[in-house]
Structure formats: structure tokens, C-alpha cells
C-alpha positions as CSV (number, residue, x, y, z in Angstrom):
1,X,-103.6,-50.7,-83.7
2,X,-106.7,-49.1,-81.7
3,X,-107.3,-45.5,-82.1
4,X,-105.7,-44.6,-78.7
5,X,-105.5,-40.8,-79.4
6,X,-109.2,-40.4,-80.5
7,X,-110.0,-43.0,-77.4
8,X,-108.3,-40.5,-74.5
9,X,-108.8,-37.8,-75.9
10,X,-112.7,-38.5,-75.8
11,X,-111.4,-39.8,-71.9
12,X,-110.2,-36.3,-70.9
13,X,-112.5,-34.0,-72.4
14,X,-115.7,-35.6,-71.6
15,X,-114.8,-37.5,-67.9
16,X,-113.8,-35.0,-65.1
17,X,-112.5,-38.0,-63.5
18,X,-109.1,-38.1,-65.2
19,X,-108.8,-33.8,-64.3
20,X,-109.0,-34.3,-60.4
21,X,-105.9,-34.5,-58.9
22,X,-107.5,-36.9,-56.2
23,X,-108.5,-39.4,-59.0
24,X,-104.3,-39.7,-60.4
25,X,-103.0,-43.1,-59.8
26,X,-99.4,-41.7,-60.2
27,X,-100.1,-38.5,-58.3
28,X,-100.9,-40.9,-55.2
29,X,-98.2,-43.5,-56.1
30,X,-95.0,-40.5,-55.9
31,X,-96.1,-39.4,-52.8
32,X,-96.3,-42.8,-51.5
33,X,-92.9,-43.3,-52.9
34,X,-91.3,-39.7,-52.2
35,X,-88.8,-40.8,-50.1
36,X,-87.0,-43.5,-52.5
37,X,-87.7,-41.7,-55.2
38,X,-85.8,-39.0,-53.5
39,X,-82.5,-41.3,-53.8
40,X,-82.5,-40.9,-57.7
41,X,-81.1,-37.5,-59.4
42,X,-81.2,-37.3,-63.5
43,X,-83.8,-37.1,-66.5
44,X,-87.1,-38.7,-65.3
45,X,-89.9,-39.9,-67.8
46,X,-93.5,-40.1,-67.1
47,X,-95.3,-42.7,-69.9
48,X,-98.8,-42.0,-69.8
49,X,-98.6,-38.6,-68.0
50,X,-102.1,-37.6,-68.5
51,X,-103.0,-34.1,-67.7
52,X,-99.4,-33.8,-65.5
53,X,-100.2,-34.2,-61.8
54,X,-97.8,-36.7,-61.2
55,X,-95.0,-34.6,-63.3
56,X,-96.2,-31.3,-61.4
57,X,-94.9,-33.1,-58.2
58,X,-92.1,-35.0,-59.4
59,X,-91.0,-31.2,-60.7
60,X,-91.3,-30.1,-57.1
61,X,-88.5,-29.5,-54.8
62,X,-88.8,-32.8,-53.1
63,X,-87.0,-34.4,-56.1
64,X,-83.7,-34.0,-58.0
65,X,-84.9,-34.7,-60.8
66,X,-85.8,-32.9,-64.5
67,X,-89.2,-34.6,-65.4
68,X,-90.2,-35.1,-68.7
69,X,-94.0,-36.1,-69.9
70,X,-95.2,-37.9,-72.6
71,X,-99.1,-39.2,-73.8
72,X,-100.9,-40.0,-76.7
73,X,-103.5,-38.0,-76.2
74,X,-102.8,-34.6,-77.0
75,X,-105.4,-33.5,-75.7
76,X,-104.2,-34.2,-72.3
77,X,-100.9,-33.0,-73.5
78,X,-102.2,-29.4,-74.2
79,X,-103.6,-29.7,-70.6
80,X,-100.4,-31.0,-68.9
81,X,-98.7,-27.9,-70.7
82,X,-100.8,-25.6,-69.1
83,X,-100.8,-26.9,-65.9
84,X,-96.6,-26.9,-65.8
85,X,-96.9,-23.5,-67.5
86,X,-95.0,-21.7,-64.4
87,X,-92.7,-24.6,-64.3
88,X,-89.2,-23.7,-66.0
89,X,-88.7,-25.8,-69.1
90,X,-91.1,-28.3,-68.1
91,X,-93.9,-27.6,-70.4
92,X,-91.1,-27.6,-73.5
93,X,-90.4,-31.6,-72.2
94,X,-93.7,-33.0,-73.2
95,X,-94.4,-35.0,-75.8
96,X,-97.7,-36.1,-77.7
97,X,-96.5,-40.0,-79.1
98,X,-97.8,-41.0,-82.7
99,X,-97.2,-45.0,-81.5
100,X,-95.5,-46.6,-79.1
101,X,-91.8,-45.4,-79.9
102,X,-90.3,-43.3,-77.8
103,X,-88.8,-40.1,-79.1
104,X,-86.0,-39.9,-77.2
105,X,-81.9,-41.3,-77.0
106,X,-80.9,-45.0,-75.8
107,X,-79.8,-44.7,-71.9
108,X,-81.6,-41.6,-71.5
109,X,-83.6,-41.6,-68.1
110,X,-82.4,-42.1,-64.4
111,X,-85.8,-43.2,-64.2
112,X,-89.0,-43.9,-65.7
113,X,-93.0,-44.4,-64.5
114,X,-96.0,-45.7,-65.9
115,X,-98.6,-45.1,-63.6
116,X,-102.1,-47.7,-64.8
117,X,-101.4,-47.1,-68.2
118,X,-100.5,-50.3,-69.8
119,X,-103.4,-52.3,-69.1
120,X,-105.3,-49.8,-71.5
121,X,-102.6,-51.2,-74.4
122,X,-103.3,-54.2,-76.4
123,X,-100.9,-56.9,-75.8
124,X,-98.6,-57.0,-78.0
125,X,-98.5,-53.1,-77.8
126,X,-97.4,-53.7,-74.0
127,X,-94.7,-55.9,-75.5
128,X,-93.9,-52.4,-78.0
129,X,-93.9,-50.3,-75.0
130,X,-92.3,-52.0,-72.7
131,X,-89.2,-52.8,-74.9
132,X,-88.8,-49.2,-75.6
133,X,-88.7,-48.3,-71.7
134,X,-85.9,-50.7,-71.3
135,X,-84.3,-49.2,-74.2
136,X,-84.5,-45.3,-72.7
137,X,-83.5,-46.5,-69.0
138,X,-79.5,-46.4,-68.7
139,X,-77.7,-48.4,-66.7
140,X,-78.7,-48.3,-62.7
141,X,-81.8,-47.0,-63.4
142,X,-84.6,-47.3,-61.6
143,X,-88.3,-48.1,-63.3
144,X,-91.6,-47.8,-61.4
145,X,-95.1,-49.3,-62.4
146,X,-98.3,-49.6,-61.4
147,X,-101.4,-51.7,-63.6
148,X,-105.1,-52.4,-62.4
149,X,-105.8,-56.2,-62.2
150,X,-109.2,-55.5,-62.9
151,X,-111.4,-54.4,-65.4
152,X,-112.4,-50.9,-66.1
153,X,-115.5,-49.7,-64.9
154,X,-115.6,-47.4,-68.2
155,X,-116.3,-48.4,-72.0
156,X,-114.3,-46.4,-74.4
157,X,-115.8,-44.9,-77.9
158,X,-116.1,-47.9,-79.5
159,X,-117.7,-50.4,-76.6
160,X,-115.1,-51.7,-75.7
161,X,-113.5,-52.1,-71.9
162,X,-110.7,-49.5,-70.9
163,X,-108.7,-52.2,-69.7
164,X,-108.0,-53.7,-72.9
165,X,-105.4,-56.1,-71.2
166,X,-107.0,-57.5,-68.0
167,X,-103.8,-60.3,-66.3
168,X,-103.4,-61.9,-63.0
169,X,-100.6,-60.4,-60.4
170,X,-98.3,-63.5,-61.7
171,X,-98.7,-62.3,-65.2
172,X,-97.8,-59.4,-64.8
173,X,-94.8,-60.0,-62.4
174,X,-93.7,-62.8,-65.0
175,X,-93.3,-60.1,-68.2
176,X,-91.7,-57.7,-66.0
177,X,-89.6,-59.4,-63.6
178,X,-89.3,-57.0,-61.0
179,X,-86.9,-56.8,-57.8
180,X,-89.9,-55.4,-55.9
181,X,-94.2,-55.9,-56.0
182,X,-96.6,-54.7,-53.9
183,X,-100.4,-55.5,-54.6
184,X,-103.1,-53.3,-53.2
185,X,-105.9,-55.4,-53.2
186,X,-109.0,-52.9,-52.2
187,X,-108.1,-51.3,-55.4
188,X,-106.5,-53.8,-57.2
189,X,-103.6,-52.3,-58.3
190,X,-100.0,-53.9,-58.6
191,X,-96.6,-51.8,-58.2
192,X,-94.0,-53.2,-59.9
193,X,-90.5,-51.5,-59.2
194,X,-86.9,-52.6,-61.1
195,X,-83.9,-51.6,-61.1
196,X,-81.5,-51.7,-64.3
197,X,-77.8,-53.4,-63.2
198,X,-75.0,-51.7,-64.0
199,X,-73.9,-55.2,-65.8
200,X,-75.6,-56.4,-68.7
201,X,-78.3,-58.6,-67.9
202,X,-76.7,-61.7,-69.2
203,X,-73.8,-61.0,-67.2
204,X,-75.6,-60.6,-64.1
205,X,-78.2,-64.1,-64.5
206,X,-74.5,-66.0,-65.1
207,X,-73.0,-65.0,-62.2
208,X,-76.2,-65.7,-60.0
209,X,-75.4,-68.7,-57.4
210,X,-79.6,-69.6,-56.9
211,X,-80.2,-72.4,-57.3
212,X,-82.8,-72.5,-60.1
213,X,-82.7,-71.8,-63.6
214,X,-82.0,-68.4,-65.1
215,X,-85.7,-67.9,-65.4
216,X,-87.1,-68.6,-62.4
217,X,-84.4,-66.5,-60.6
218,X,-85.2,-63.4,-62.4
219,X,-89.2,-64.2,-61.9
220,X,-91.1,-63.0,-58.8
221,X,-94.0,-64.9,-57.7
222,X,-93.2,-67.5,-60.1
223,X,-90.7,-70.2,-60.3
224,X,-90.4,-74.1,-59.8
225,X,-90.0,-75.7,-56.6
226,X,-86.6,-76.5,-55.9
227,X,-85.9,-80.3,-54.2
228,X,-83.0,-79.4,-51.7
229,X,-80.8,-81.9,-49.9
230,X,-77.7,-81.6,-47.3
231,X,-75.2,-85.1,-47.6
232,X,-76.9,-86.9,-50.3
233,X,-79.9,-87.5,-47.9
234,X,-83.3,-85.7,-48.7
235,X,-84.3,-82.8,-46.5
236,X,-87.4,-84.5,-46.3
237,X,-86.7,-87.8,-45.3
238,X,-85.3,-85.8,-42.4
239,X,-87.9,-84.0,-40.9
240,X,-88.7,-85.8,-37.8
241,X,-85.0,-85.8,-36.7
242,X,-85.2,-81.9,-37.8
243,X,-88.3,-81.3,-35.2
244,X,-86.6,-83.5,-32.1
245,X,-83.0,-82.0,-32.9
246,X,-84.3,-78.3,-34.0
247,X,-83.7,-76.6,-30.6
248,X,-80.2,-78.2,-30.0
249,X,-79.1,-77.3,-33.3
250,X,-79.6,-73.5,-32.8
251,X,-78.3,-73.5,-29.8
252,X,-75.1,-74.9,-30.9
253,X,-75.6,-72.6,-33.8
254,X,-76.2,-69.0,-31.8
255,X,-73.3,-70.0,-29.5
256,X,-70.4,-71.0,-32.1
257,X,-71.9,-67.4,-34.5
258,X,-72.1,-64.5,-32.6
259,X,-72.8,-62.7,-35.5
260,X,-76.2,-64.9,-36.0
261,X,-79.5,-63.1,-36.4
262,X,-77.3,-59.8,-34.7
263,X,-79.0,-56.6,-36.1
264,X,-76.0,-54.5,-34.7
265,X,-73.8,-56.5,-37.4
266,X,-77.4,-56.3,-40.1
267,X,-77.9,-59.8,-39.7
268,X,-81.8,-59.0,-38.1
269,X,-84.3,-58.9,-41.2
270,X,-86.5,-58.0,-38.3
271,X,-85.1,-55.6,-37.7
272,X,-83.7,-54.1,-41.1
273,X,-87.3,-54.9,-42.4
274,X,-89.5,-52.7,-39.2
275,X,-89.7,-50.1,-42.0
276,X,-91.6,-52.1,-44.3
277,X,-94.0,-53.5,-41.7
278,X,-94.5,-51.9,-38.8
279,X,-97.2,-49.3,-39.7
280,X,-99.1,-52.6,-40.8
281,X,-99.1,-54.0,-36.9
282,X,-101.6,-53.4,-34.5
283,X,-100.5,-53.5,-31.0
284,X,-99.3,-55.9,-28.6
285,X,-97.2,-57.8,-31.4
286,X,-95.9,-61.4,-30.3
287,X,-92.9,-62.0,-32.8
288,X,-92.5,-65.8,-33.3
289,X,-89.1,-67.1,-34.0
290,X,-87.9,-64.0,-31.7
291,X,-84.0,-65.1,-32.1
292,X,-82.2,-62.8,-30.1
293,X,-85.5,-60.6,-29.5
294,X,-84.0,-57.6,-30.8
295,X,-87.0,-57.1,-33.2
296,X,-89.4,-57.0,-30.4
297,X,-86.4,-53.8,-28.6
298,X,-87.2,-52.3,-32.0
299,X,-91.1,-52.2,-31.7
300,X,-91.1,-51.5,-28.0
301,X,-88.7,-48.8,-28.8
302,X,-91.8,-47.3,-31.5
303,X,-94.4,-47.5,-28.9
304,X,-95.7,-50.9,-29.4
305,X,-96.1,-53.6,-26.5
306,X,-94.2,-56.3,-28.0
307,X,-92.9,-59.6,-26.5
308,X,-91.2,-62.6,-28.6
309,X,-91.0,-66.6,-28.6
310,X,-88.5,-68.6,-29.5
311,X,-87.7,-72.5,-28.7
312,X,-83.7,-71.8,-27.4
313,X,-83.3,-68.9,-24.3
314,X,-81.5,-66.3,-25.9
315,X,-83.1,-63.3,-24.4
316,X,-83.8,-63.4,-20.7
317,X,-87.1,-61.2,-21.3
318,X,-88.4,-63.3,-24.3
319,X,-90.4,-66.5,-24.3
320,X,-89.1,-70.2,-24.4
321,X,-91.3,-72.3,-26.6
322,X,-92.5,-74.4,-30.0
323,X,-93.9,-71.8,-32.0
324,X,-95.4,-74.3,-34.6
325,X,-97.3,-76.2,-31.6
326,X,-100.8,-74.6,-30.3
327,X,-99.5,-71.1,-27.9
328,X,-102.1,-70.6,-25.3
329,X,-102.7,-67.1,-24.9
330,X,-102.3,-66.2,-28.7
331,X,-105.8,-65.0,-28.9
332,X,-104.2,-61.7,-26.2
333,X,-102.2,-60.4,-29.2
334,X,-103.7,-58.5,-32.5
335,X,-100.4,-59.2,-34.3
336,X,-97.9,-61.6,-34.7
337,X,-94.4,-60.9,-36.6
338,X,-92.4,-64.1,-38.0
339,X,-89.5,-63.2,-40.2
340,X,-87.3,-64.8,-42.4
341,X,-88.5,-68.2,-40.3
342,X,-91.2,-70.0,-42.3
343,X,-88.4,-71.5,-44.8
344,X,-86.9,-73.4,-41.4
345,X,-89.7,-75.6,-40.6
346,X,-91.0,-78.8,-42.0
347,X,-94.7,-78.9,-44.1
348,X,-96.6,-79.5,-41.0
349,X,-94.4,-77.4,-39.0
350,X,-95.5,-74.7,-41.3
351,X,-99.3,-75.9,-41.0
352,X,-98.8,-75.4,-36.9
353,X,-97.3,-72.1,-37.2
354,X,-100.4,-70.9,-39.3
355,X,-102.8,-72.0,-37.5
356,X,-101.4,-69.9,-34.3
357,X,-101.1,-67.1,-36.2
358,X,-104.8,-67.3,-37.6
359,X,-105.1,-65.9,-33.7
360,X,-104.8,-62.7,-34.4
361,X,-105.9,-60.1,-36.9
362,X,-103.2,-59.1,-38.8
363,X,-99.8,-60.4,-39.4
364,X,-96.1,-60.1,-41.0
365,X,-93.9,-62.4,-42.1
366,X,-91.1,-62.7,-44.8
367,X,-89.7,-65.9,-46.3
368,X,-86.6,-66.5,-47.7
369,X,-86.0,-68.4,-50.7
370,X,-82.0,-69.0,-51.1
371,X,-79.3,-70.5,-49.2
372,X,-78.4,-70.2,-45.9
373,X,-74.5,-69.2,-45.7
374,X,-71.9,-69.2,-43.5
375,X,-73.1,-71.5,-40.2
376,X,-72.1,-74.7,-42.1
377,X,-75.5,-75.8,-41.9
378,X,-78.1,-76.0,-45.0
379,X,-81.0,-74.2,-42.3
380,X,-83.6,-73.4,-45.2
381,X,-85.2,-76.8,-45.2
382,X,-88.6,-75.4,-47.2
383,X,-87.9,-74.1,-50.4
384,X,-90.3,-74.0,-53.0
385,X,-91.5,-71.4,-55.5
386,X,-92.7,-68.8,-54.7
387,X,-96.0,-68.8,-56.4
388,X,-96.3,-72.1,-54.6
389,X,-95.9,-70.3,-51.2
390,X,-98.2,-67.3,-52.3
391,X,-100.7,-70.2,-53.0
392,X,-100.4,-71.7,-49.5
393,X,-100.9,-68.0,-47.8
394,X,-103.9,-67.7,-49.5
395,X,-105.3,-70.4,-48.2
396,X,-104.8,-69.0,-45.0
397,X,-104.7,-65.3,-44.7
398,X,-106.3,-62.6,-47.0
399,X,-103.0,-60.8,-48.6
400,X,-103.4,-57.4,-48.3
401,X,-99.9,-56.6,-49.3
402,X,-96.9,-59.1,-50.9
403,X,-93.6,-57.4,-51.1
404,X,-90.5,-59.0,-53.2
405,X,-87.6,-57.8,-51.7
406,X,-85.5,-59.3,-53.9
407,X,-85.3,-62.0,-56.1
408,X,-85.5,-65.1,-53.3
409,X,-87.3,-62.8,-50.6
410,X,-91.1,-61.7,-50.4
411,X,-93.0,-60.1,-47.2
412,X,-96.4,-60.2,-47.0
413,X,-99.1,-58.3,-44.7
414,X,-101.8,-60.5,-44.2
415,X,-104.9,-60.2,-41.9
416,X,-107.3,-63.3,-40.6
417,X,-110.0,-64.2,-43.2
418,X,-112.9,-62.9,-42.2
419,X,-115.7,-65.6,-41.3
């Protein structure tokens, strides 16, 4: 096993870096995060706490929670204890680690975060490390972390890179299999977040109705593609009768299920998403696949001008069109909004739709991976993995944020490639 103590300890008493407050990857990651993090109450562990900034905050009044801090440098222990010196008991909760075992009870923490830590472990330590989180978080716990996809711009004392463990985004999302990640890529930083069921794990993968093996449903970004089919005919075989019988078929479909893509009864992602992506749009917003346009109420009702397309008349204010056929004026927004509608259309359908939203600078749009219930109708005609639709974004957009929801829904923020 590297040295790791003599390593960070060299870190923090010879780089300044790693004592500014504005230089903490987990101080900037809580705040980000304050307001879920606010939802959990209980023992809270910081892995890799470094000199404490994040565990100052997280000790604040903003949380419920007890935080407790643990490093193996103790060198930035002995820091971290000075800084939480005025906090009560906090200072008696850190903990200078020989290895990667944690000192502390199975089911212990309501939460734990590693804030760009374990991309300084060797692998098989990560493997170590990440198995003794696991073992500390009970049951509906909540675990939150971050890694750097890049290497360090730092040698340690023995010449070699920080980043001892340099991994793509799928890596990463593959060993942790997380309900939730978010890649920054200006700094090239992944957030993973996961929650721990109540059930055992086992439990919870055999009672899962997707589709797909028990692997690739717990996997985000990754997974096979899945070959789906409605009568014993292939989905595929049917696409040109999908494009000439689309617009009938969700009018019959709106008209027979009033509860249909109705946010008042949370059947709207775009709506139940706005959180997620609105501070990403830059106004007027077109919102393609508009449904019942209550999405584009929602943005109007922040500030934004906001007007939506759809191919059936639902809303008399909205747009009646083919939103996968060339849109005229497209080049008059500077954002376009397409939820939970990609997975409806046909390859070239989906080709079309791209290629109007190339029009404008930035865009949001979700896609749903699972079934579509309760209309009678098999409506998600494009399923495939989702590294295989992460592939075919990038070929299109530049991904400045991709967002798993949950296990068969991602969101990504995209903006036009630049020429």
C-alpha cells in the first residue's frame, strides 16, 4: 500500500492550496447540495475530510446532523481539530485512519461523503474503501461522492501523479451504481449520489420489473440495448406506420386518459423536473413535445418567454406541428426543452429532432428508459442503453451536465458545439 500519510501530510503542510476554504471540493459540493442534504437528520461521516471545511459547514445550523471527520493524514487532522475547536464535540469525532478500515459500528451513519478523494487511492484500495462505506451506511441512507476524471496537476513525494486512479465517467458510474450523476465538465468532476434501500439489495434487484438484467438495471450510463416489441411484431419493422399514425394515436390517447402528461395529477416530468433545469435555460424557451403545455405555464410563470409545439392541439396557445421535421423560426429561441419525448420517436425521428434543436444554444431534455404504463399502449418505441444514448448526445451537443434520475431516467443540459 503507498505511504498515504507521509504523501498528504507533505500535501497540507507544504501546499496552501488544500488550507483555502475556496480551493475545498466538498466545501463547494454541501453548499451546492444544502437543500437535500437538509432532508437527512443522524450521524454524518466525512471520508477524506481534510483540514474540515466541509465538516465546519455540515456542523452549522443549516443541517440536522452530528458530523463526524476522518483522514489519513494527521496532519490535517490536527488542523481540522483546530478549526472545529469552538464546535461542541466535534473536534472529539475525528479520526486519523491507519488503512482503509473504518473505525466505527456496522449501520452507523444517516450519511456519508467523499468529496475527490478516492481517485488519490489505488484501485484496489477504492475497492477497500468503498466496501467499508457500504458497511457503515444503515439502511435508507443516503451516500454522496464526488471524483476528478482527470489527472492531477500535482506530483506527490515520490513522482508520482495525485490521481493515482484516473477512470472514465462510465467507470466510475459502473463500480458505484448510483441513483443520481452529475458531471461537471469545466472541472471535470463527477457527483455520484446513492441512496441505501430499506430492503436488502437482493431483495430490491428481484422485485425490479425493467426489463434488463439485474446488472444493467442497477448501472447508470451503462447497460445493453434492449430489443422491444408490442404483438410479436418488432417495433422497428413498425416505424413508418408509427410516423403516419403518431398524431392520431395521441389524440386517441389524451382524450380516452385525462390523467396523461397532467402535472396537477404529477404526470408532467416537465414540469416535476423545472427544478433541475430551469436555471440552465436561457430565455425564450420553445418546449418540443409541449403535451398539454403546462411546462411552458411553468416557465412563463418564472419569468421566462416560453411557447411549446406539439403535433395534436391540446393547448389553444401552443403550437401544432412535427417536431422531428425542420421548424422554421427555430433559430428565434436560445433554448429548447424536450422531456421525457426522445424515447417516442423512431432513429431518424430522433436524428430530425436533433438537428432542430442544434438551433439554439443550450438545451434540456430527459429520456426515459422503462415502460410506458397504464394507456395500453407500448409508447417508448426507443430503448436502448443508456451509454448508447450518452454516445449519440455526444455527437451532437457538448454535455455540460448528465443527471440519472433514476435507474431508467437521465437529463442532460447540453449546449450547441461550438464551430
Amino acid at each position: 500500500m503507498p505511504e498515504y500519510r507521509d504523501i498528504y501530510n507533505d500535501v497540507v503542510a507544504n501546499d496552501e492550496r488544500y488550507n483555502r476554504p475556496e480551493n475545498s471540493p466538498g466545501l463547494r459540493m454541501v453548499m451546492e447540495s444544502a437543500e437535500r442534504l437538509r432532508m437527512i437528520s443522524g450521524r454524518c461521516l466525512d471520508l477524506g475530510c481534510g483540514v474540515g471545511f466541509a465538516l465546519e459547514y455540515l456542523a452549522g445550523p443549516t443541517f440536522d446532523l452530528i458530523p463526524f471527520g476522518a483522514d489519513i493524514s494527521d496532519e490535517a487532522i490536527r488542523r481540522a481539530e483546530e478549526r472545529l475547536a469552538l464546535v461542541p464535540g466535534c473536534r472529539h469525532r475525528l479520526t486519523t485512519l491507519e488503512d482503509q478500515t473504518l473505525p466505527y459500528d456496522d449501520q452507523f451513519f444517516s450519511l456519508v461523503t467523499c468529496f475527490d478523494m478516492l481517485e488519490h487511492l489505488d484501485e484496489e484500495d477504492i475497492d477497500l474503501t468503498m466496501g467499508e462505506i457500504e458497511r457503515v451506511l444503515r439502511k435508507g441512507a443516503t451516500m454522496l461522492v464526488s471524483v476528478s476524471t482527470r489527472e492531477s496537476g500535482m506530483d506527490d513525494i515520490f513522482g508520482e501523479n495525485l490521481h493515482r486512479t484516473v477512470k472514465s465517467i462510465d467507470w466510475w458510474v459502473n463500480k458505484m451504481e448510483p441513483d443520481r450523476a452529475e458531471y461537471d465538465g469545466h472541472r471535470k468532476q463527477l457527483t455520484l449520489w446513492k441512496h441505501i434501500p430499506l430492503t436488502s439489495r437482493v431483495a430490491a434487484r428481484k422485485q425490479s420489473k425493467v426489463q434488463a438484467t439485474s446488472d444493467e438495471a442497477s448501472e447508470v450510463l451503462v447497460g445493453a440495448a434492449t430489443t422491444v416489441s408490442v404483438n410479436g411484431s418488432s417495433l422497428a419493422d413498425d416505424a413508418m406506420d408509427h410516423a403516419q399514425d403518431s398524431a392520431s394515436l395521441y389524440q386517441k390517447i389524451y382524450e380516452e386518459n385525462p390523467w396523461y402528461g397532467d402535472a396537477e395529477q404529477g404526470r408532467c416530468p416537465g414540469v416535476r423536473l423545472i427544478p433541475e433545469y430551469h436555471e440552465w435555460l436561457i430565455s425564450p424557451v420553445i418546449d418540443l413535445g409541449c403535451g398539454r403545455g403546462q411546462t411552458v405555464e411553468h416557465l412563463r410563470e418564472l419569468g421566462m418567454e416560453a411557447t411549446g409545439i406539439d403535433q395534436i392541439e391540446i393547448h389553444p396557445e401552443m403550437r401544432v406541428g412535427d417536431i422531428t421535421k425542420p421548424i422554421e423560426d427555430m433559430d428565434s429561441y436560445q433554448s429548447a426543452v424536450c422531456i421525457d419525448c426522445i424515447e417516442h420517436l423512431y432513429e431518424e425521428q430522433v436524428l430530425g429532432l436533433f438537428e432542430n434543436m442544434k438551433q439554439v444554444k443550450r438545451q434540456a431534455f430527459s429520456i426515459h428508459n422503462g415502460e410506458s404504463t397504464g394507456t395500453g399502449q407500448e409508447l417508448h418505441v426507443n430503448r436502448r442503453s443508456f451509454v448508447d444514448w450518452t454516445k449519440l448526445v455526444r455527437e451532437h451537443f457538448d454535455i455540460a451536465t448528465a443527471i440519472q434520475l433514476h435507474e431508467n431516467q437521465i437529463l442532460y443540459l447540453t449546449q450547441s458545439k461550438s464551430e
